[in-house]
C-alpha positions in Angstrom: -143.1 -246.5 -171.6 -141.9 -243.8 -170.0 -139.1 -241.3 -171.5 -135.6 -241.7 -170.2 -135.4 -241.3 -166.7 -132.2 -238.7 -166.8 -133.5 -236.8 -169.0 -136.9 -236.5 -167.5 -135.1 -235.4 -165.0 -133.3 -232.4 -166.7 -137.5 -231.4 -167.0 -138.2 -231.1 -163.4 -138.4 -232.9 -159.7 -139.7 -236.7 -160.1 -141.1 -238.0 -157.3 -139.6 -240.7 -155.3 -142.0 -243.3 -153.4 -141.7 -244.2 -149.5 -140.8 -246.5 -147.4 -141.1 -250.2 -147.6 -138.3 -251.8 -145.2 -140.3 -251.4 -142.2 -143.6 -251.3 -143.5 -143.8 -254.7 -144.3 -143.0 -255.9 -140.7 -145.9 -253.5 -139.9 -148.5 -254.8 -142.8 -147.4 -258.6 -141.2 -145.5 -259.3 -144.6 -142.2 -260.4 -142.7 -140.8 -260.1 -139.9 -136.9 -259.2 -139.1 -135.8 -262.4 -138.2 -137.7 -264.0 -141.0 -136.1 -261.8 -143.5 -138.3 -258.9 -144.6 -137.8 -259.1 -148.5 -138.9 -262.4 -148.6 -142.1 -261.2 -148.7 -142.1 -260.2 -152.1 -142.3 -264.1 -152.7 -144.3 -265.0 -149.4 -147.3 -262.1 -149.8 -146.9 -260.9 -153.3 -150.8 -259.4 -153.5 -149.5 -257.6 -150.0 -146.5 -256.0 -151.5 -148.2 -255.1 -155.3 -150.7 -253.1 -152.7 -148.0 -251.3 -151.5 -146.7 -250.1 -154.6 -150.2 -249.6 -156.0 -150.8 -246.8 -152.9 -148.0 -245.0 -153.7 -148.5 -244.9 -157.3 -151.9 -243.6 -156.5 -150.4 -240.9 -154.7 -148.7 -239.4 -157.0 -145.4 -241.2 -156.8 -143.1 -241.4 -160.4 -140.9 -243.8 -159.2 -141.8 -247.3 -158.0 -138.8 -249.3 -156.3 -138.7 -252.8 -156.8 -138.6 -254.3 -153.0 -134.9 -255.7 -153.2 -133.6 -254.0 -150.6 -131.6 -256.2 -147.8 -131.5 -259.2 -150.2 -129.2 -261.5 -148.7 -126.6 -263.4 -150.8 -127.5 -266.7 -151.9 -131.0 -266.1 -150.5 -133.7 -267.1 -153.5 -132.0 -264.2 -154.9 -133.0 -264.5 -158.8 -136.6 -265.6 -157.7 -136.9 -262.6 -155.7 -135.6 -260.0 -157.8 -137.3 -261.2 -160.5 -140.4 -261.3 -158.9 -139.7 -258.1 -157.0 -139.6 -256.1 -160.2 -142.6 -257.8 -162.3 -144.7 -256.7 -159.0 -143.1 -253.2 -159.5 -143.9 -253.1 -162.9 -147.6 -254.2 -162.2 -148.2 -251.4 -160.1 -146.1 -249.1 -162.1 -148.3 -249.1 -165.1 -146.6 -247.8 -168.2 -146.0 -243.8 -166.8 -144.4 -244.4 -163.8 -140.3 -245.7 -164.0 -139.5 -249.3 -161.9 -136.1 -248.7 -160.1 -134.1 -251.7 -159.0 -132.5 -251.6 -155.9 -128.7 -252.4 -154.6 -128.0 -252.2 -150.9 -124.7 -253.0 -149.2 -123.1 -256.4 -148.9 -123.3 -257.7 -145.6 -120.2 -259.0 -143.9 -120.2 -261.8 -142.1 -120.6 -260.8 -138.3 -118.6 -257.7 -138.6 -119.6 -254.3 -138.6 -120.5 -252.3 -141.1 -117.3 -250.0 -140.4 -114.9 -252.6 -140.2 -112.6 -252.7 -143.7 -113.4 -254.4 -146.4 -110.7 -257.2 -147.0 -110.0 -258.4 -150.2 -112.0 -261.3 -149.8 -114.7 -259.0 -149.1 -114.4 -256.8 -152.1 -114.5 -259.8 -154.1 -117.6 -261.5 -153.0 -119.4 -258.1 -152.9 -118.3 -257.3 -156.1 -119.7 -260.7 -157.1 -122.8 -260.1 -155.4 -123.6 -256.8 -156.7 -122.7 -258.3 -160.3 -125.5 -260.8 -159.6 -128.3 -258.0 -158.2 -128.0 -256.2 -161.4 -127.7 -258.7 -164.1 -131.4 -260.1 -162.8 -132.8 -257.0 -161.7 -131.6 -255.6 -165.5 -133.2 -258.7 -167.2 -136.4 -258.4 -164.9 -136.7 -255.0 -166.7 -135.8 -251.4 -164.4 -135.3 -248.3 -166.0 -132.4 -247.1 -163.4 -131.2 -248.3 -160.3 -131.2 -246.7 -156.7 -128.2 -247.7 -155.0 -128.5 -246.8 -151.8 -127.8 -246.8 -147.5 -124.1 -247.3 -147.9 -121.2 -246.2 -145.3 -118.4 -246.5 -147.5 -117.3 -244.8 -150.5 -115.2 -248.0 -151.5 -117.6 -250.4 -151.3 -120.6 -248.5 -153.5 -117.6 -247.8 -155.8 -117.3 -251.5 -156.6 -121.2 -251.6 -157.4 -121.9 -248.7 -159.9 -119.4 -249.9 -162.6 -122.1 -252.9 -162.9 -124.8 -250.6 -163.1 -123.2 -248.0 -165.8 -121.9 -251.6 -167.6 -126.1 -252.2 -168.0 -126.6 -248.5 -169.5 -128.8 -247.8 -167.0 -128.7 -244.7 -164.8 -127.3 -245.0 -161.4 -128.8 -243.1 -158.5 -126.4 -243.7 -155.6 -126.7 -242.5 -152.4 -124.8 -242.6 -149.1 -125.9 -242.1 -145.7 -125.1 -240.8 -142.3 -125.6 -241.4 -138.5 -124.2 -239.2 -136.2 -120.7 -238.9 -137.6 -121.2 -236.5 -140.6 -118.5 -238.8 -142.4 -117.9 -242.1 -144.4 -116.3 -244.7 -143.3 -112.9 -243.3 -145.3 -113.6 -240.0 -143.6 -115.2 -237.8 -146.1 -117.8 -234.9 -145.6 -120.7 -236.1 -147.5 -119.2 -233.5 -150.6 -116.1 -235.4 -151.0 -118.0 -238.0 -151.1 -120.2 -237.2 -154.0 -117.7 -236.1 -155.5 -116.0 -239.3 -155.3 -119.2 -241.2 -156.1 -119.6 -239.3 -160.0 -116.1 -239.7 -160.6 -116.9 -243.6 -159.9 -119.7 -243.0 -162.4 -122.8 -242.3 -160.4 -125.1 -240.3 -162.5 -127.2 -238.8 -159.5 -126.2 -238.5 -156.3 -127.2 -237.9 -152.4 -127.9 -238.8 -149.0 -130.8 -241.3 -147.5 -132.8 -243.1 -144.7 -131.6 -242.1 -140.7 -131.6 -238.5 -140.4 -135.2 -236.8 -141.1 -134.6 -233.5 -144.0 -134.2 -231.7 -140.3 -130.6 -232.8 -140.0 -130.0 -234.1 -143.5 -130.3 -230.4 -144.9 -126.8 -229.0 -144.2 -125.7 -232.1 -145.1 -127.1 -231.9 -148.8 -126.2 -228.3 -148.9 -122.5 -230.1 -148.6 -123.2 -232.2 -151.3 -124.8 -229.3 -153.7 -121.7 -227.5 -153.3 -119.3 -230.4 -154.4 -121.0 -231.2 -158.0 -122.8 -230.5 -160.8 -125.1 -233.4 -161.4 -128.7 -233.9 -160.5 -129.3 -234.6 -157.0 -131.1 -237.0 -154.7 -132.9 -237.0 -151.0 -134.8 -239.6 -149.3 -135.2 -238.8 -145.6 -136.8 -240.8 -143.2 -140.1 -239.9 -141.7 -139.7 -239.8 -138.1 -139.1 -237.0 -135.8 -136.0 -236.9 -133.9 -136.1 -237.6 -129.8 -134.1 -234.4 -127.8 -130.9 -234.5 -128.7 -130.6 -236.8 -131.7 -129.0 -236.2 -135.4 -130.2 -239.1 -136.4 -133.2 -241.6 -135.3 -131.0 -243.8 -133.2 -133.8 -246.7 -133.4 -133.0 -247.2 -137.0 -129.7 -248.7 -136.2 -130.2 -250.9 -133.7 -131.5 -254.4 -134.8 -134.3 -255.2 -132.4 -135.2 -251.1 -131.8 -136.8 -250.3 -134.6 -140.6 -250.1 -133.2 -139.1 -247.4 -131.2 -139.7 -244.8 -133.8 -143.6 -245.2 -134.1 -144.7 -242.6 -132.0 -142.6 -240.1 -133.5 -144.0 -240.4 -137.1 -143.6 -236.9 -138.9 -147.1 -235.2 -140.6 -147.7 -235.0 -143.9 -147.6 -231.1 -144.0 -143.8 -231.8 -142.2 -143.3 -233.7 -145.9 -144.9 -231.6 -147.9 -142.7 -228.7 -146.2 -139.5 -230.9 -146.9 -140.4 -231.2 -150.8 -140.9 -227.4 -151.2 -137.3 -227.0 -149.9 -135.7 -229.5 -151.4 -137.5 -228.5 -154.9 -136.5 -224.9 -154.4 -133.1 -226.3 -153.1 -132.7 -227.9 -156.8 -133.3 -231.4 -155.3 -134.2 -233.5 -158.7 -135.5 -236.8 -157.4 -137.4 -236.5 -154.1 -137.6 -239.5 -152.4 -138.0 -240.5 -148.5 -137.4 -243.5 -146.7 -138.2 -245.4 -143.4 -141.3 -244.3 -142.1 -143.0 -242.4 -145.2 -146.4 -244.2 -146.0 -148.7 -243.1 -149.3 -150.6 -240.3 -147.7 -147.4 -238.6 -147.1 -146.2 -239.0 -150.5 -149.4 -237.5 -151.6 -148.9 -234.5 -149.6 -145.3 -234.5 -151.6 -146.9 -234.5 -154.7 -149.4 -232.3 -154.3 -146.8 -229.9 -152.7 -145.1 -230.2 -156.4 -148.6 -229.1 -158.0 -148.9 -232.9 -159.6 -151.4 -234.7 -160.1 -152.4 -237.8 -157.6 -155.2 -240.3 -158.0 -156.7 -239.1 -154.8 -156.4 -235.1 -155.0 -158.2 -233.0 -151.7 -157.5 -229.6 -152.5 -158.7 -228.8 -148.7 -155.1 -230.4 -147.3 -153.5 -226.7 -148.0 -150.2 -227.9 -149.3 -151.5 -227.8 -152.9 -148.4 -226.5 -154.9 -146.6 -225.6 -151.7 -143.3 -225.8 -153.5 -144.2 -223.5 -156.4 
């Protein structure tokens, strides 16, 4: 096994893997109106594949595909089975991170309140999503695309209850504010106090636009930080790939995919930026994750010394 994730952290940047979300619409292992996580149970060699690539390119960190589990949808059989295929690919170098993603209210959007019957039957839910991703075996949890300070606040007590380090990250669209109102470094702020031991921002802006934002967050605390930007460039006048947050839209963003040297350019910032765990999110596929790595100076399965981004960020 690994060491302990935080404080193989303290030693250097770990490397994050890509994304999965969309890429299993794209690799025919769901669809968005069949559900995409369901694939983990529907195509398991198709998913273990995934996680195998990224491994092989130099990722440290393998996510078990929880993400947008529904409640009361197979959930045990899918986490469980989302995290021994995370585990497979994993090997016994690489850390398996669960996954928690916001609760989803029933028809309302996502910046609508939470009522108390909400925070109840999210809290419930989240309670759920860690006690069987925790007995499936993760070594820290990435909790991650929320809106609202409140609402992640009601998951991380689980995760901190488990001993298990939380990575918790919020995100942003075009207002540069939760849904309480705070600049992303309240909000990390807000987010260790609620016992978050990493903290950051993730999936709709690419590093472009999340930058300044993470410069906000850098500012506001002392603990290791995290960034997982998407991989798609931004159409004229965007902040954030608009696509991504429209149900129906999301094929939209295919032509703009970034290039791996645009990734490999994000991870030497971030890394000279201080940026611990360097992730990315919709749109990132293995070959840009390799360029990541090799921009760090590690080692991948597949090295081309040719690509010129070899130790970019050193």
């Amino acid at each position: 096994m690994p060491t302990d994730f935080l404080k193989r952290l303290s030693e250097g940047p770990v490397l994050c893997d890509g994304g999965y979300y969309l890429e299993f619409e794209r690799r025919c292992l769901g669809s968005y109106k069949s559900h995409i996580p369901m694939g983990v149970l529907d195509y398991p060699e198709g998913v273990l594949e995934i996680h195998k690539e990224f491994a092989r390119a130099g990722a440290e960190v393998i996510q078990a595909m929880a993400w947008g589990v529904r409640t009361n949808e197979r959930e045990q059989e899918l986490h469980e089975a989302a995290v021994k295929i995370a585990r497979e690919a994993a090997g016994p170098d690489r850390y398996v991170a669960g996954t928690l993603s916001p609760f989803v209210y029933s028809g309302r959007s996502k910046w609508s309140p939470m009522t108390d019957d909400d925070k109840k039957n999210a809290q419930e839910f989240f309670e759920r999503r860690v006690t069987q991703q925790t007995a499936a075996g993760v070594d820290l949890f990435i909790v991650e695309t929320f809106y609202s300070v409140d609402e992640v606040s009601l998951a991380i007590p689980f995760v901190k209850q488990a001993n298990i380090p939380a990575v918790v990250t919020m995100t942003y669209r075009d207002a540069e504010n939760t849904r309480e109102g705070y600049r992303p470094g309240e909000a990390a702020k807000r987010l260790v106090e609620a016992g978050a031991d990493v903290v950051g921002i993730n999936c709709m802006r690419p590093w472009q636009t999340m930058r300044p934002l993470m410069f906000e967050v850098k500012e506001a605390v002392s603990v290791p930080l995290c960034a997982q930007p998407t991989g798609y460039e931004l159409e004229p006048g965007e902040v954030f790939n608009r696509p991504l947050s429209v149900a129906g839209l999301w094929t939209e963003v295919e032509p703009r995919v970034l290039t791996r040297f645009s990734m490999a350019q994000f991870t030497a910032e971030a890394n000279r930026m201080g940026i611990g765990l360097i992730g990315s999110c919709c749109g990132t596929l293995p070959y840009h994750v390799r360029a990541m790595a090799e921009a760090l100076g590690k080692h991948t399965d597949l090295p081309d010394l040719d690509r010129k981004y070899q130790g970019l960020a050193l």
